[in-house]
Structures are given as structure tokens and as C-alpha cells.
N, C-alpha and C positions, 0 to 999 in steps of 0.2 A: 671899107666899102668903096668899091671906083663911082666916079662921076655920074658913067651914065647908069648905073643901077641906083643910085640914090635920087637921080632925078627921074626914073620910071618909077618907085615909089611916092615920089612927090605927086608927079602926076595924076597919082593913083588916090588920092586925098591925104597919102600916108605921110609923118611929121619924120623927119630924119635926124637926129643928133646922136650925141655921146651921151655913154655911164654915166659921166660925170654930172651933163646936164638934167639926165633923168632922175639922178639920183639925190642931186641938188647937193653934191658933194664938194668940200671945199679943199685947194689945192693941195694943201696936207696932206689931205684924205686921199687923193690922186696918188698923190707921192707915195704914199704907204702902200698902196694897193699895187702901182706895179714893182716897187719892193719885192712885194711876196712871190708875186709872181715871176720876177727876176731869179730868184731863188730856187723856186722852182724849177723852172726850165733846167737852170744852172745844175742842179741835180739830176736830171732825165737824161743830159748832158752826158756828165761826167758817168753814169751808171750805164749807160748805152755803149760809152766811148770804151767802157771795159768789158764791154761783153758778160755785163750781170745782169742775173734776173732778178723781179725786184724782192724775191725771198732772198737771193743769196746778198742783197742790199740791205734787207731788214736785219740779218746776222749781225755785218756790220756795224750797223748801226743802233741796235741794240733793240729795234722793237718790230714791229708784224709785218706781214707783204701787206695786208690792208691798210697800215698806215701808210706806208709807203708810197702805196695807191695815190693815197689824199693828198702826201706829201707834193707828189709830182702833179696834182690834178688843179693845184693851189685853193686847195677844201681850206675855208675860212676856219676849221676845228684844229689845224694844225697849228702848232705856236710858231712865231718869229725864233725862240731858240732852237728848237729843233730842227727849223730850215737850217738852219748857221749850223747847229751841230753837224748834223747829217751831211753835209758839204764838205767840211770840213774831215769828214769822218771818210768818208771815200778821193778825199788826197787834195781839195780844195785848200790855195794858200788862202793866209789873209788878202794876198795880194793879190788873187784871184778875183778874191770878194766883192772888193773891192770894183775892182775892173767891171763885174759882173753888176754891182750896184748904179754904176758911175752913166 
């Protein structure tokens, strides 16, 4: 959020912070989260960049266009391997992954 929208809600009585702080989440916890979401993306990414829809991604991949969905929507029900899988599975190196985590 820019400066001056954050401080038109200040103004406004409204409290401005982060996830993190609302959440009272601790750095770990941080870390992890954009993880997933690193992943994420990283897969919308690579499924975009080839001109797949995300059924012809679920093929791949081995499960539903509605996971798929979740997958790239960073839905908290998706597991940490199946991000890995799925990346992996439509042409992501390690060293992709990596990059993409880093």
C-alpha cells in the first residue's frame, strides 16, 4: 500500500499494518508463507509462459483444474509437495526453485 493511502486511512481512525502483525505471526511463520506463495506464482508462471490452460496443467500434473485453481491461488489446502511437484512437473529446475525461493 503507498504512503499517501495509508495515511488517508490513518486519518480516517483506521490502524494500518501488516499479516504479520495482525496475525501475530512469527518470522518463520512469515517465511513459510511467502514460500508458498513463491511457488505459486512460480507455477502461474511457468503454465502461462506455455500457453496452458489449467486443465491441460492438471493432465500434467496429475490431478483436477480445480486443484490447480488452488494451486496457483495459494489455497492454504494445497500441500508444500505438490507446489514442488507441480513446478517441477511442468519443466521447473531445481535450480529454478531455488531461485524462485531465494
Amino acid at each position: 500500500m503507498n504512503k499517501a493511502k495509508a495515511r488517508r486511512l490513518e486519518d480516517a481512525g483506521w490502524r494500518v499494518g501488516s499479516a504479520r502483525e495482525l496475525l501475530g505471526l512469527t518470522p518463520d511463520e512469515v517465511a513459510y508463507i511467502e514460500m508458498r506463495l513463491a511457488l505459486s506464482r512460480n507455477f502461474r508462471e511457468l503454465r502461462t509462459r506455455k500457453r496452458m490452460t489449467q486443465v491441460e496443467a492438471a493432465k500434467v500434473v496429475g490431478s483436477s483444474q480445480s486443484r490447480v485453481a488452488k494451486l496457483e491461488s495459494g489455497d492454504p489446502s494445497v500441500s508444500l509437495d505438490l507446489l514442488v511437484r507441480s513446478n517441477l512437473a511442468l519443466g521447473a529446475s531445481k535450480k529454478d526453485l531455488a531461485k524462485t525461493l531465494s
